[in-house]
N, C-alpha and C positions, 0 to 999 in steps of 0.2 A: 685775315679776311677769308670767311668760308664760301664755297660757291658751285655749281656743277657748271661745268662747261660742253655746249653744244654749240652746231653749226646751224645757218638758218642761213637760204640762200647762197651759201657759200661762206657767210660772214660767218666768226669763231666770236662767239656769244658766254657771258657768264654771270647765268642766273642765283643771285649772291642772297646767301640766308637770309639777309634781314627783308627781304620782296623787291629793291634794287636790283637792276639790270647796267651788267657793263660790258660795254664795247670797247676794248683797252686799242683794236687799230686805229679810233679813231679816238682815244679818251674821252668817252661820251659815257655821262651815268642818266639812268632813267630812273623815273617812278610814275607811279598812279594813285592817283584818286588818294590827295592827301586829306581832302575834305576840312582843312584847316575852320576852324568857327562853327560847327558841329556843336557844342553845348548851346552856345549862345543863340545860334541857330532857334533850336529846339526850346528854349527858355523863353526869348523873343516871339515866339508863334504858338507860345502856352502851352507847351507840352512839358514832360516831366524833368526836373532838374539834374543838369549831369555836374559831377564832377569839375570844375571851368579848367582844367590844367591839360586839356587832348591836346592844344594849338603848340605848347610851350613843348609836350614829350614828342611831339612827332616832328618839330623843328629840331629838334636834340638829337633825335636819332636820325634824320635826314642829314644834318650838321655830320655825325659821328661816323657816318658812309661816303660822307664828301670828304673827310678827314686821312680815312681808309685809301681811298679809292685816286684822291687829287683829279679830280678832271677838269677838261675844258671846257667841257659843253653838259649842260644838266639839262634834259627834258622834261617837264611837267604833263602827264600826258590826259589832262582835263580833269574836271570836280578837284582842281587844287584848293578851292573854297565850297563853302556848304549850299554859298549862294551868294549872289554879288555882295550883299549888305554886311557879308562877313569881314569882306575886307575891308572896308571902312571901320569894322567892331575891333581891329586886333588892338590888342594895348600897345604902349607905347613899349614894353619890352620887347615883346614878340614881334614888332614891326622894326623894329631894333635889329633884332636877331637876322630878322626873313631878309632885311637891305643890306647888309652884312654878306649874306650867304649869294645874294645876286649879283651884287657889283664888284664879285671874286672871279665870277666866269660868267662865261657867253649861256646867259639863261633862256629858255625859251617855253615859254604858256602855249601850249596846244588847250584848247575852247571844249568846256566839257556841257553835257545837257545841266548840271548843279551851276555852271558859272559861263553862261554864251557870251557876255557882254565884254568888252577889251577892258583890259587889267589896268586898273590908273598904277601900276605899280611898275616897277622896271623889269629890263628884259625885253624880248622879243612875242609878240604872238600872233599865232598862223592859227588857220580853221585843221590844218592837216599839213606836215612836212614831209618830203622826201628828201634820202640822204643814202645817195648810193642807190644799193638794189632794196632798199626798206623805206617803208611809207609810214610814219609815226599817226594815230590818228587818236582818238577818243574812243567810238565805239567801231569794234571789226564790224567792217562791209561784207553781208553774208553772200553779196554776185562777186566779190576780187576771187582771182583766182591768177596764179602764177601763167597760165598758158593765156589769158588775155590779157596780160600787163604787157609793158616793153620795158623799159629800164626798170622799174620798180617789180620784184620777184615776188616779195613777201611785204606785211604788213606786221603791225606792231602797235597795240592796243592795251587800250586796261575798259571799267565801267562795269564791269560785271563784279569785281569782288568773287572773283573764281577761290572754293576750297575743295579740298579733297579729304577722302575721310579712309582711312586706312588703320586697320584693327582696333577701329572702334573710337579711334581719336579724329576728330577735323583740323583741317591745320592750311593755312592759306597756300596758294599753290600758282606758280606760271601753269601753262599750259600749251605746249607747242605742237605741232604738225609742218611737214613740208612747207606751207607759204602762210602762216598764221603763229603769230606771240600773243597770248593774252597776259598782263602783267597781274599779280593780288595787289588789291588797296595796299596801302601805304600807312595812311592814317588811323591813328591811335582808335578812335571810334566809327571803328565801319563793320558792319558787318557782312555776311559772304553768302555765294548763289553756290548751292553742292552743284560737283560735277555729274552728277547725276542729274541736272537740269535738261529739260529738252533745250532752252536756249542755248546753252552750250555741247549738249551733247550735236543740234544741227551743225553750232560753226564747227566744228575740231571734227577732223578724219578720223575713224578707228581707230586709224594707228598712235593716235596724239597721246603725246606723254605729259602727266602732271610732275613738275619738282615742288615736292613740297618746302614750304619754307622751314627755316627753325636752324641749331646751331649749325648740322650737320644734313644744309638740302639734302633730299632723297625723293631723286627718279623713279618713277613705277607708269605704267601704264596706267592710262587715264579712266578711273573708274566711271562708269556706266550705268 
């Protein structure tokens, strides 16, 4: 298991190559924006035909970091489906697979703008959780700020499909500052916002650092 390790809030944080996030004081694994149902999606609402195998590769590798990692607590941190109807579309293997992977640990669906509605599926879900000094959410709140929180220090998000583009390559990336996590998608077909976005360059301070993902994450300062 590859990963770079940083502190947020105090917490000792490790932003792991595949775009999973683990918090081993509390063996807590996160992700974002799995967007599970994504062809069928797009197939269903007449647009062009994908590939139908995203739902089955991104349980597989989600499966193969839970595998890695063993944890107790797995956060979803919203758009885990394309759109409510997705989950109702999963096949019987992939829905196989997904109840399998839930009823292993204390799972929890945080509510994305792709899937507002409560998961008829198991698990736990919250519009937004705190956990410690970290506020798990969907999308970062661009008024949070560490000096007007009280217990909650830092926040910890995905939604944006954050990449970084570094000598000419893009490659999915966290991106951290003092009180702000944005996670990269997750999901096998998503595509990404460069960090040369204003929306991301408003949330993230100067100083924020992208880790790009891939075998061997790698820290750089958050391109501009």
């Amino acid at each position: 298991m590859t990963g770079y390790d940083f502190s947020l809030a105090d917490q000792q944080l490790t932003a792991l190559g595949s775009g999973a996030l683990w918090w081993q004081a509390r063996r807590l694994l996160c992700v974002a924006d799995l967007h599970l149902g994504k062809s069928e999606r797009q197939l269903r609402r007449g647009g062009t035909a994908l590939p139908p195998y995203e739902t089955r590769d991104t349980l597989e590798r989600l499966a193969a970091v839970i595998d890695q990692t063993r944890p107790e607590t797995v956060i979803c941190l919203g758009d885990s489906f394309d759109d409510n109807a997705a989950t109702a579309a999963l096949s019987d293997a992939d829905q196989t697979r997904l109840d399998q992977l839930i009823t292993a640990h204390r799972w929890i669906w945080i509510t994305g703008n792709h899937d507002p509605a409560p998961t008829r599926l198991a698990g736990e879900a919250h519009d937004s959780l705190p956990l410690g000094p970290l506020l798990f959410r969907h999308i970062a709140d661009p008024a949070f700020t560490s000096e007007s929180a009280t217990d909650v220090t830092a926040e910890i998000s995905g939604h944006y499909h954050p990449k970084a583009r570094l000598r000419g390559n893009a490659r999915p990336a966290f991106l951290a500052d003092h009180q702000r996590l944005i996670l990269p998608a997750f999901g096998t077909y998503t595509g990404g916002l460069c960090t040369t976005h204003e929306a991301l360059r408003d949330l993230m301070s100067p100083r924020a650092l992208a880790i790009l993902t891939g075998p061997r994450p790698l820290p750089c300062p958050m391109p501009r």
